[in-house]
C-alpha positions as CSV (number, residue, x, y, z in Angstrom):
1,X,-27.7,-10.7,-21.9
2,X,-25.6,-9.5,-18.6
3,X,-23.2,-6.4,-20.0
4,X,-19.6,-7.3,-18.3
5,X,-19.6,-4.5,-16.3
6,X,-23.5,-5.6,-14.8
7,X,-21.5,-9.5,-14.2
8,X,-19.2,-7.3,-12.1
9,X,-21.6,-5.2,-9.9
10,X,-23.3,-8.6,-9.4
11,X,-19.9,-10.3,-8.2
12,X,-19.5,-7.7,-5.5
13,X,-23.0,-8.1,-4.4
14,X,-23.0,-11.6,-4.0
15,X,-19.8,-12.1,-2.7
16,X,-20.1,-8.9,-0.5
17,X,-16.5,-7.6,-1.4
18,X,-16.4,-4.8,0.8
19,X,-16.8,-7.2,4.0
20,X,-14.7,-9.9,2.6
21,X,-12.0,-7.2,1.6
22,X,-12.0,-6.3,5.6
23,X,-12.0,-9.6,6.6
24,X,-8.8,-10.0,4.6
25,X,-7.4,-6.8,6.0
26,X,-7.7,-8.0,9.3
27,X,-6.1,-11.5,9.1
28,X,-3.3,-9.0,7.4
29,X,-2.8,-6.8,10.2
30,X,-2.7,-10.1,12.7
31,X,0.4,-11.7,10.3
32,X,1.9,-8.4,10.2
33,X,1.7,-7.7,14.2
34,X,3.4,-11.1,14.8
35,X,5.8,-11.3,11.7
36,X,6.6,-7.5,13.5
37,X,6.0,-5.5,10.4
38,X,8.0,-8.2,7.7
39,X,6.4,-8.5,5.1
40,X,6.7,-11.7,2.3
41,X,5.0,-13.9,0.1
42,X,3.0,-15.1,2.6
43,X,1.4,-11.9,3.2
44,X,0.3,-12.1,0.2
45,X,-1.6,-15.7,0.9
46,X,-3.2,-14.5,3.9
47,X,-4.9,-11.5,2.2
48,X,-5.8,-13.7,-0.8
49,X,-6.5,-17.0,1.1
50,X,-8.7,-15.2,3.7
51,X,-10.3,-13.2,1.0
52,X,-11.9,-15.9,-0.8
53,X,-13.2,-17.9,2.0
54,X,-15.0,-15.1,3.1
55,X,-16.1,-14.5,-0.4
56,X,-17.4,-18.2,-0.6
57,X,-19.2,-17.6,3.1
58,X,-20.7,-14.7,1.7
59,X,-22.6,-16.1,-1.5
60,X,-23.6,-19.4,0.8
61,X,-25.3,-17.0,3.3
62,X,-26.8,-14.8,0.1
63,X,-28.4,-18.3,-0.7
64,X,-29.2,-19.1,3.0
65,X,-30.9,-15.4,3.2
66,X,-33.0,-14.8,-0.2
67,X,-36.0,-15.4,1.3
68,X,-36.1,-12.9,3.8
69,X,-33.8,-10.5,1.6
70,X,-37.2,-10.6,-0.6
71,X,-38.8,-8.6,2.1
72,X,-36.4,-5.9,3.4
73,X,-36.0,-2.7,1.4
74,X,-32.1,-2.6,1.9
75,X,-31.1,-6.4,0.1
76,X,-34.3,-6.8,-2.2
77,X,-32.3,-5.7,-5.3
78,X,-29.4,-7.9,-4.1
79,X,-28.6,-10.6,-7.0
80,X,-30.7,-13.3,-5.6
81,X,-33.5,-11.9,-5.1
82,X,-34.1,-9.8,-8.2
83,X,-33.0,-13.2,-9.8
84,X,-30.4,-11.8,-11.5
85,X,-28.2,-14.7,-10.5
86,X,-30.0,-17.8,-10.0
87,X,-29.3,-20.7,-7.3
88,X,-27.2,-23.1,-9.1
89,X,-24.9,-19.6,-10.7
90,X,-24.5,-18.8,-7.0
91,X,-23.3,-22.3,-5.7
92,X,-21.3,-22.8,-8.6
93,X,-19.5,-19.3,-7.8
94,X,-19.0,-20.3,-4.2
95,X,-17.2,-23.3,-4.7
96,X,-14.7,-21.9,-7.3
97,X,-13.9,-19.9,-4.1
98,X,-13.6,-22.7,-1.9
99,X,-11.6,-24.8,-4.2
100,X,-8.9,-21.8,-4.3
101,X,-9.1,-21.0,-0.7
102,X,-8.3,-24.9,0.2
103,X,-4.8,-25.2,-1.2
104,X,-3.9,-21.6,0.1
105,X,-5.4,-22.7,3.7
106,X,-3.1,-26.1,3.5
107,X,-0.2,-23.5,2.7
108,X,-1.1,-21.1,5.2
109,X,-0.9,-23.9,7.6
110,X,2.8,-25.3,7.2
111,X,3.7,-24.0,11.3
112,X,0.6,-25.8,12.3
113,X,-3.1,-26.5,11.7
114,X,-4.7,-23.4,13.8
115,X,-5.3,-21.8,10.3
116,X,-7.3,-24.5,8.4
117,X,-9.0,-25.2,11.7
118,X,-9.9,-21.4,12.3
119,X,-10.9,-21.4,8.8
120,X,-13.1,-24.3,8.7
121,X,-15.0,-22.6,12.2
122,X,-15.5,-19.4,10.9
123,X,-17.4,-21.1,7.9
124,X,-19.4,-23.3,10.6
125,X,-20.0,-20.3,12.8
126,X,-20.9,-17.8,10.1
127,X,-23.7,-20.3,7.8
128,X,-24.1,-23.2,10.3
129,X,-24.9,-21.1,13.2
130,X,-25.4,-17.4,12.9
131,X,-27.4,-17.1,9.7
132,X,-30.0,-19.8,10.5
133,X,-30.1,-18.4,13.9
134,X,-30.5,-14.6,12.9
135,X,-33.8,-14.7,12.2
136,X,-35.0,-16.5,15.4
137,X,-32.9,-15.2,18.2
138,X,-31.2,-11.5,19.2
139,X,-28.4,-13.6,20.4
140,X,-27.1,-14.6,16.9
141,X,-24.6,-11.5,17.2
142,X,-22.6,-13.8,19.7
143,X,-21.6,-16.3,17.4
144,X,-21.6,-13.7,14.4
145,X,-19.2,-11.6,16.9
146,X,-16.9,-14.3,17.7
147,X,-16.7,-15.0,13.5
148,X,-15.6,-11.8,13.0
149,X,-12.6,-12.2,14.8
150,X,-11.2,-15.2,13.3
151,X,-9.4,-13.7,10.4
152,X,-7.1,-12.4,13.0
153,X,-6.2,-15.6,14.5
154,X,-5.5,-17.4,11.2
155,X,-3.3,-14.1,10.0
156,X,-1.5,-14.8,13.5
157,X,-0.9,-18.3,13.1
158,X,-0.1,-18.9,10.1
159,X,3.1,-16.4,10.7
160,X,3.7,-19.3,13.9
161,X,2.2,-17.2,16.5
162,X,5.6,-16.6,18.4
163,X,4.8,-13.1,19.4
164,X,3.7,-11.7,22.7
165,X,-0.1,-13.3,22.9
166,X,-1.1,-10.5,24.8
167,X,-1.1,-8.9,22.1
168,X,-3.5,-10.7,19.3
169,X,-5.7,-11.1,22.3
170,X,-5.8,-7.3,23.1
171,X,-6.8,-6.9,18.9
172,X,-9.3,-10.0,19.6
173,X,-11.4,-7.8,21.8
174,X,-10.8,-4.6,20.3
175,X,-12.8,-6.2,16.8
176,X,-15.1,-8.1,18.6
177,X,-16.4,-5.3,21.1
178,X,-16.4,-2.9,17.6
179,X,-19.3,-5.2,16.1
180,X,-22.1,-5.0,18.5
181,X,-22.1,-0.8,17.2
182,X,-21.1,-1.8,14.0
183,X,-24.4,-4.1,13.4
184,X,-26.7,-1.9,16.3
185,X,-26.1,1.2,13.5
186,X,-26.7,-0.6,11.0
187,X,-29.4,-2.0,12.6
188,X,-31.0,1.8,13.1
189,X,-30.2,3.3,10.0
190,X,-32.4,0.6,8.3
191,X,-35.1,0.4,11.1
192,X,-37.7,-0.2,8.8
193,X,-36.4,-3.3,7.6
194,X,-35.9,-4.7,11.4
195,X,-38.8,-3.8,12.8
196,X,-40.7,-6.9,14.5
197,X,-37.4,-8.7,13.9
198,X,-35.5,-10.6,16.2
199,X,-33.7,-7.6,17.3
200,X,-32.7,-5.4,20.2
201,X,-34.9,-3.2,18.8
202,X,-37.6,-5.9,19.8
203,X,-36.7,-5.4,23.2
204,X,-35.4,-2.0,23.6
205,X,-36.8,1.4,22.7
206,X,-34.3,3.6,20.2
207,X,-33.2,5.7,23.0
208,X,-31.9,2.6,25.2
209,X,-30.6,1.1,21.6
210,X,-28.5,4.4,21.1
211,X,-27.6,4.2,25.0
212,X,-25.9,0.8,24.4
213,X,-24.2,2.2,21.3
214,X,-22.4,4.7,23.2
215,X,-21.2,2.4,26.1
216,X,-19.9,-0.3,23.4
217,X,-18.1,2.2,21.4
218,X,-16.5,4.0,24.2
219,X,-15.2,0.5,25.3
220,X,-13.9,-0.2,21.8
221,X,-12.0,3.5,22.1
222,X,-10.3,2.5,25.3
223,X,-9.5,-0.7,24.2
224,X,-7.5,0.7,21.1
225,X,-5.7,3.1,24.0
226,X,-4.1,-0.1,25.8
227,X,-2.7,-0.6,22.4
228,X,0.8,1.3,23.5
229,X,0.8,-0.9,27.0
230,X,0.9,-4.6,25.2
231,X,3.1,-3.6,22.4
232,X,0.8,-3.4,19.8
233,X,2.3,0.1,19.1
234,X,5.5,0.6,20.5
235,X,6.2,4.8,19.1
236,X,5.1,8.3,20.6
237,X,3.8,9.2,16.7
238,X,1.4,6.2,16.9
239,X,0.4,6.3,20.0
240,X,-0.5,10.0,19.5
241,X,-2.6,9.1,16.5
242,X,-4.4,6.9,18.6
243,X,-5.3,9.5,21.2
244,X,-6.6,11.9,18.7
245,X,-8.9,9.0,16.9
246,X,-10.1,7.8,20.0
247,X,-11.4,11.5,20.9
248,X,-12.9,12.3,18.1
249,X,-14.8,9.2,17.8
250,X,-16.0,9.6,21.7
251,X,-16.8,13.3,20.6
252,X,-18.7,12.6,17.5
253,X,-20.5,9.3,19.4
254,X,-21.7,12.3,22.5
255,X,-22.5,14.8,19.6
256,X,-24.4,12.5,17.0
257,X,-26.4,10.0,19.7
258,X,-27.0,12.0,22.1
259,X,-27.2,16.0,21.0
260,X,-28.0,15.6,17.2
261,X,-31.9,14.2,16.5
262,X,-31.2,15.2,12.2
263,X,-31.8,12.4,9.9
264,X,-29.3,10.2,8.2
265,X,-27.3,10.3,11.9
266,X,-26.9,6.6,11.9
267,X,-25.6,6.4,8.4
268,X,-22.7,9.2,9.4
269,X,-21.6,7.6,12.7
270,X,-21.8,3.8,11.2
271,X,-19.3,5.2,8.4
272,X,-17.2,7.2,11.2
273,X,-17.1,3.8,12.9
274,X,-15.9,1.6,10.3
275,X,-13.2,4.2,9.4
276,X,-11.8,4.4,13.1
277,X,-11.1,0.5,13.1
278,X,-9.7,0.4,9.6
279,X,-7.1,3.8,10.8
280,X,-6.5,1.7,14.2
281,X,-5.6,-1.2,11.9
282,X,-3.3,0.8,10.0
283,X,-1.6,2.7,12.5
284,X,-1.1,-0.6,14.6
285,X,0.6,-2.1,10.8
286,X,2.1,1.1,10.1
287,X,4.1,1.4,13.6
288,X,5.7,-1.9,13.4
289,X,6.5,-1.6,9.8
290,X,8.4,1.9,10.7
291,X,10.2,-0.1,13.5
292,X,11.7,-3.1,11.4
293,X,12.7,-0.5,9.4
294,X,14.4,1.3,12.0
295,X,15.8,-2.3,13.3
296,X,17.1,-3.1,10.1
297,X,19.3,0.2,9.6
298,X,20.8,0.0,13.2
């Protein structure tokens, strides 16, 4: 018998919470930058709407991947293939999500289609196209990438997408260039597990591997510093945040890749990494949220 607290552990496995929850935080911080930091019951939608697609994507590709999660150290306790859930639990699961996220989609999509379109391509891209091709080609991060990115879009449209585009296409590239790091440490801090895989570790040495992780996170750091120039972040307070997040991470990226050989560095600079996009999110939210504020009490 599964203790409630064991069918819990097991949801967030399967559904992969933690991803889907930034997923969700991420087609938030697109409907806030165009709504200009208002906030309403379609916030809310987003958030939950984008939250439980990805949850649905997330136990299809658990399905998709239990075969090969059977022989990697990091995912071989994961629910499917311990057979803690079985197939039929798991499809079942995935299309309670669906069947929530449809109606909240067809809401979501009242100024125009983009959402439920963006929607139905980020499930296309993420099972149709990147899981089958991960095994079989380094080049599945492209469509992955581009996947990634969609939760923006759809938080941007379904708020009508009237504001400046430069903008939403500034934090376009400023997630996509942060997940070629994101998966390259993640990548190395489970080497094991990808070795002989269709990786750029297939192809590369580590030293060449850590070479292109510095270049691609020093790209994402600038990026986040043209957030001031597009409007993305429009006060001295937030654009001084910026400065000092985007120095530390280029400091700790020099220090950890390239000075420090200790174990475990991969693990420390892949959390550093997913911290300095989630505090670039919320200063971006944070500074326009300050300014309707200030706009509303003029």
């Amino acid at each position: 018998m599964i203790m409630k607290s064991d069918t819990f552990s097991i949801y967030i496995a399967l559904a992969k919470t933690r991803l889907s929850l930034m997923l969700a935080a991420s087609a938030f911080v697109g409907h806030s930058i165009a709504a200009q930091g208002r906030w309403n019951m379609q916030t809310l939608l987003i958030f939950t709407g984008v939250f439980l697609l990805a949850g649905g994507a997330a136990i299809i590709n658990n399905i998709q991947d239990r075969k090969i999660d059977r022989q990697m150290d990091r995912t071989s306790k994961r629910p499917l293939p311990s057979g803690s859930v079985s197939v039929r639990q798991a499809i079942l699961l995935a299309c309670g999500h669906f069947l929530v996220a449809v109606p909240l989609f067809c809401l979501l999509s009242h100024h125009s289609l983009a959402p439920a379109l963006l929607g139905c391509l980020a499930i296309v891209l993420y099972n149709g196209i990147y899981t089958p091709l991960k095994p079989r080609t380094v080049w599945a991060i492209v469509p992955g990438s581009i996947c990634g990115v969609l939760p923006l879009l759809i938080g941007w449209y379904a708020t009508g997408g009237s504001a400046p585009v430069q903008q939403i296409v500034l934090l376009a590239m400023i997630v996509w260039m942060w997940q070629f790091p994101h998966f390259w440490l993640k990548m190395m801090s489970f080497s094991r597990d990808y070795s002989g895989r269709e990786t750029l570790l297939a192809y590369c040495s580590p030293e060449q591997v850590d070479m292109f992780i510095v270049v691609w996170t020093v790209s994402f750091v600038i990026l986040t510093l043209a957030a001031p120039l597009y409007g993305v972040i429009s006060s001295a307070a937030g654009f001084t945040m910026i400065v000092v997040l985007a120095f530390f991470m280029v400091g700790l990226t020099w220090f950890v890749l390239l000075k420090n050989t200790t174990g475990g560095r991969y693990q420390w600079l892949f959390a550093a990494l997913n911290c300095a996009l989630f505090l670039f999110m919320m200063i971006s939210v944070s500074d326009n949220v300050a300014a309707c504020v200030l706009n509303n009490f003029r």
